[in-house]
C-alpha positions in Angstrom: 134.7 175.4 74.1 138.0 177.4 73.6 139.5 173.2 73.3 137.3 172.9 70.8 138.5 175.9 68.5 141.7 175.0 68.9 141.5 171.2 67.9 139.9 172.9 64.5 142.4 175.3 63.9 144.9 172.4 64.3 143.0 170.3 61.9 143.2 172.7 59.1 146.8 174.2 59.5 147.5 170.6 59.3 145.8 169.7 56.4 146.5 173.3 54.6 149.9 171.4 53.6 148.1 169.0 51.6 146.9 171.9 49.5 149.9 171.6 47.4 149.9 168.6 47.1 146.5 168.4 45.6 147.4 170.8 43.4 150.7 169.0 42.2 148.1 166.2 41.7 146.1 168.1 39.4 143.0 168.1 41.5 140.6 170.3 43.7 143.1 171.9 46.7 139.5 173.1 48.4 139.0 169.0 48.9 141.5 169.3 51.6 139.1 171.0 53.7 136.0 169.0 53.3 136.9 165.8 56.0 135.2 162.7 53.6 136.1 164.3 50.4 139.6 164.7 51.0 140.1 160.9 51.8 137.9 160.0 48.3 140.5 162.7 46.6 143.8 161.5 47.9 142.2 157.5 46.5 142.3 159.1 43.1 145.7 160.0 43.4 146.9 156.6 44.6 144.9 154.8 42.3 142.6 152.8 44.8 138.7 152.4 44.9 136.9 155.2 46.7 135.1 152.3 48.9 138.4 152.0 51.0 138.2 155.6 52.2 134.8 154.5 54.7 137.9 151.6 56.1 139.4 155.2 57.4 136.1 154.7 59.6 137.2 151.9 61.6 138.7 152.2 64.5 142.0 150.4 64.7 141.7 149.5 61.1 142.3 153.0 59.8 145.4 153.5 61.0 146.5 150.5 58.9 145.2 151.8 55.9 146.7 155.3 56.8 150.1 153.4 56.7 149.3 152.2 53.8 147.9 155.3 51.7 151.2 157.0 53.1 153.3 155.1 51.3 151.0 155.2 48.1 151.3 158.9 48.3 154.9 158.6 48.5 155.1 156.4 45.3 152.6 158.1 43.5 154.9 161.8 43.4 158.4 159.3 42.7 159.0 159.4 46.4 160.4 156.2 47.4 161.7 157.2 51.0 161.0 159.2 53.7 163.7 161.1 54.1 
């Protein structure tokens, strides 16, 4: 049980740094915290269809569209590396 609490608390100090970024973006930083609405968010930001967020659903596939919404999010704030 105490795994369990700790795998939570990991998920949301590690997605309480997109908070700003949804806020840069101009949209709802309380999305962040809500698991299927943060990946329909973060498609308006990139400028895809919210139907490729249920491809994060996938196994195996997900992590190729994770790759690829990375580098969206990287181009969408003028970011063209990753360093």
């Amino acid at each position: 049980m105490l795994t369990l609490i700790y795998v939570y608390l990991l998920y949301y100090i590690l997605h309480f740094f997109a908070f700003g970024m949804y806020k840069k973006a101009g949209k709802n930083p309380i999305h962040v915290f809500i698991p299927l609405v943060q990946d329909f968010t973060l498609l308006e930001i990139i400028g895809r269809k919210k139907s490729h967020a249920y491809w994060g659903l996938v196994p195996y596939v997900n992590f190729l569209f994770g790759l690829t919404w990375t580098t969206d999010i990287c181009n969408s704030f003028g970011k063209r590396a990753f360093w």
